[in-house]
C-alpha positions, -999 to +999 in steps of 0.1 A: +669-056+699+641-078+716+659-109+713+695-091+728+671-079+760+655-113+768+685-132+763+702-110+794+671-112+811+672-151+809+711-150+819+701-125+846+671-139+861+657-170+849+628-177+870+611-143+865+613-144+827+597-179+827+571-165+849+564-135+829+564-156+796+538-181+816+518-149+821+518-132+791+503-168+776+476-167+795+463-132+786+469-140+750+449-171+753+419-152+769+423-124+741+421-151+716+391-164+739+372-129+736+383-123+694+360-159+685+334-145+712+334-114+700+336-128+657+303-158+669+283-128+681+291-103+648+280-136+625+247-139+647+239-100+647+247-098+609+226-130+604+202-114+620+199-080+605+202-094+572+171-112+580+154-082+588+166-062+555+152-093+531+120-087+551+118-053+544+132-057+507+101-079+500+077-058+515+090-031+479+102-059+458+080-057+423+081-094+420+062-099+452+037-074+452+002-088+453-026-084+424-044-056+420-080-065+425-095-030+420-109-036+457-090-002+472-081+038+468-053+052+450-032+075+466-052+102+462-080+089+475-060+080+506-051+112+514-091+126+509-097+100+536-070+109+559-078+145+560-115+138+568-102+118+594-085+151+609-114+171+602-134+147+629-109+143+652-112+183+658-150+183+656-146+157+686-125+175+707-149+206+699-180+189+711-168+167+741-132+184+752-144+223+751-171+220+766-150+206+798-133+235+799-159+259+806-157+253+846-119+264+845-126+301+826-123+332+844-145+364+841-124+392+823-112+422+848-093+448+831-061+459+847-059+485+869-043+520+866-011+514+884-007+483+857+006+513+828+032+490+812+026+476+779+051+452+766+050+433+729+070+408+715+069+382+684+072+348+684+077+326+652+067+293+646+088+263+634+117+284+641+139+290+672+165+318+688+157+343+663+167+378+670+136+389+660+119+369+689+141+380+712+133+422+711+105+434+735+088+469+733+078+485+761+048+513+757+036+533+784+014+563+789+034+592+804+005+609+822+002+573+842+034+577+858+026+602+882+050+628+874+038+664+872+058+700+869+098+697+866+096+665+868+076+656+838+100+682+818+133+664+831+115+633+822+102+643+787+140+656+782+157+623+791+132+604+769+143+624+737+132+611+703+115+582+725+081+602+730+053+605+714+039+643+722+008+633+702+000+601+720+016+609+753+032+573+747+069+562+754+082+535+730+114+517+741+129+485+728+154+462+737+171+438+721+209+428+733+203+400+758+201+361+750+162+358+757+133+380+758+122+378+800+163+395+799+152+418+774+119+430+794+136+427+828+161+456+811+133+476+799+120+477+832+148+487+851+156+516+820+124+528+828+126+529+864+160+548+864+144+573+841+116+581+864+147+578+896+162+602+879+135+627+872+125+630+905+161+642+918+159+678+930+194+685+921+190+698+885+159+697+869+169+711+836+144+738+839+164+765+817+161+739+785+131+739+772+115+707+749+122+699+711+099+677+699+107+686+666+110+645+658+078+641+659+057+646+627+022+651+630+005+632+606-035+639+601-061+614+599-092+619+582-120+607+598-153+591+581-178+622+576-208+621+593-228+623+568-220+594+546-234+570+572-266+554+570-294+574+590-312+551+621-344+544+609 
């Protein structure tokens, strides 16, 4: 089929196949220019790798390994020596780095009241995007809230199972978003509609009264008084 196409072509219009045919020989002799580039600089990078590998063959080859002339540590011993290493390198840092650090600490000041919300999280090590890592619990003291009468009860009633009558504690958690700062950002914002809506005068739910019939009470016996050592 080629050969039926270039011979009308050549019957057709003679100049412009010898032309094409005149180009296509010179890309073909710069591809063949490239391919013995391209196959000189494969044989020097294989040379050269192959030099490297006999180095490193050598370095484990039995034959080649040098006489043992009882003039070093076994591996065990090695390893005694690197730890103690590490042990020195943190006694270092303890007695010339900490000591530097003394001018940047900052004298303790507890929070204040309006500071009520607690949040906790965990956080794994050597591990990463666990779902674990990503819930936050958010504990808060109801009496810091600054809700008193109805709006306590319609409070306590939207809470549900979520308080603690014995502690006075709310505990909420959250754990649907990608990242934790998403999950505490939610918290935040449950909580605030919670205390939005308590404070709405349009029904405060004052006919139903509280269940807290979750809650088990569970005693704690304290140390007697009477065990411990007398003062002297």
């Amino acid at each position: 089929m080629r050969s039926i196409v270039a011979t009308r072509i050549r019957m057709a219009q003679p100049t412009q196949l010898v032309r094409g045919m005149h180009a296509s020989a010179i890309q073909l002799a710069g591809r063949k220019k490239n391919m013995a580039n391209f196959k000189a600089a494969a044989i020097k990078n294989r040379k050269e790798h192959s030099e490297i590998y006999d180095d490193q063959d050598s370095m484990f080859d039995i034959d080649d390994m040098e006489t043992w002339e009882y003039n070093d540590h076994h591996t065990y011993g090695h390893l005694l020596l690197e730890s103690i290493r590490d042990v020195r390198k943190y006694a270092r840092l303890v007695k010339f780095e900490l000591p530097t650090l003394a001018e940047h600490a900052k004298p303790f000041r507890p929070p204040p009241a309006s500071h009520c919300l607690r949040f906790e999280r965990s956080f794994t090590l050597g591990d990463r995007d666990l779902a674990d890592d990503r819930k936050v619990v958010l504990r808060v003291t109801v009496s810091q809230l600054g809700l008193k009468g109805p709006e306590l009860h319609k409070f306590l009633l939207l809470a549900g199972v979520r308080y603690n009558p014995e502690t006075d504690e709310l505990k909420m958690s959250e754990g649907r978003e990608a990242t934790s700062l998403l999950n505490k950002k939610r918290l935040a914002d449950t909580l605030s509609a919670l205390v939005a809506e308590s404070k709405k005068k349009d029904d405060m739910f004052a006919d139903v009264p509280l269940d807290f019939a979750h809650h088990t009470h569970k005693p704690r016996a304290s140390f007697p008084a009477e065990w411990l050592p007398k003062a002297k």
